[in-house]
C-alpha positions as CSV (number, residue, x, y, z in Angstrom):
1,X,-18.8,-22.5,23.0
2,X,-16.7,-23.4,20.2
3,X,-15.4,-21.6,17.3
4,X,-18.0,-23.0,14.8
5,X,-20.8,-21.2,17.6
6,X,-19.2,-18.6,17.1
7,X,-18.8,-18.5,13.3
8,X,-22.6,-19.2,13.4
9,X,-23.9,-16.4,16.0
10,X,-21.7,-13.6,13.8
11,X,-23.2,-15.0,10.7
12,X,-26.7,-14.3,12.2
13,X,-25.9,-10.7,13.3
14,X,-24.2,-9.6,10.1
15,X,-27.5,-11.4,7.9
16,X,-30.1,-9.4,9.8
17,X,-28.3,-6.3,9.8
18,X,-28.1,-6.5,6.1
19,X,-31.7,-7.7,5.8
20,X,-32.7,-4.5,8.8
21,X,-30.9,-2.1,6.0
22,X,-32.2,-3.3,3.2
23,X,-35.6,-2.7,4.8
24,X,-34.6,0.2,5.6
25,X,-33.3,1.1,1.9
26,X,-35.9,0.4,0.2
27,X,-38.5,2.0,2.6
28,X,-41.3,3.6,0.3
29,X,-41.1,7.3,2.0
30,X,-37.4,7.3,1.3
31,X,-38.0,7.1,-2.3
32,X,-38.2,10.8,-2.5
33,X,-35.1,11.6,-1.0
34,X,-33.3,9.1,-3.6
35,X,-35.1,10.6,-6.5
36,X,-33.5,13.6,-5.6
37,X,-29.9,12.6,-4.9
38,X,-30.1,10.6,-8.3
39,X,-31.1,14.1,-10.0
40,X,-28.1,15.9,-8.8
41,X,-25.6,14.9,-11.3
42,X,-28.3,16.6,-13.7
43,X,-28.9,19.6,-12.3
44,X,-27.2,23.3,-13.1
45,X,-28.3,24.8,-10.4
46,X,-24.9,25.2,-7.4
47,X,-26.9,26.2,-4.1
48,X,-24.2,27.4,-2.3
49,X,-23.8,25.9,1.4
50,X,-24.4,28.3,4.5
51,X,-21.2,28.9,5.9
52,X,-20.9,31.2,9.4
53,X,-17.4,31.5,9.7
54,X,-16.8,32.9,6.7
55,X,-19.5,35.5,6.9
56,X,-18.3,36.6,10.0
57,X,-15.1,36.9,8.8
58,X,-16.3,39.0,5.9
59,X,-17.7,41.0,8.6
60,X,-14.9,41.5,10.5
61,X,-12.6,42.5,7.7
62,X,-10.7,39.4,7.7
């Protein structure tokens, strides 16, 4: 096996991983969840994320 089979083989991995995520990009069901990450920058609403610790440190006087 020399280099040049080598060059050749990694060439064919990295293409159909890009072609595999590109599928997987452009996927029709995931168009949803695009549409809505595009719409952030947009939005006013600030949901606040869940967070536990802090909660429970609110509880606990801290």
């Amino acid at each position: 096996m020399d280099i040049g089979t080598i060059h050749g083989i990694y060439t064919l991995i990295f293409m159909f991983a890009f072609i595999g995520l590109a599928i997987f990009v452009y996927l029709p069901r995931r168009k949803k969840t695009y549409d809505d990450a595009a719409a952030l920058p947009m939005s006013d609403v600030i949901e606040p994320k869940k967070d536990a610790d802090a909660s429970r440190r609110q509880d606990q006087g801290e």
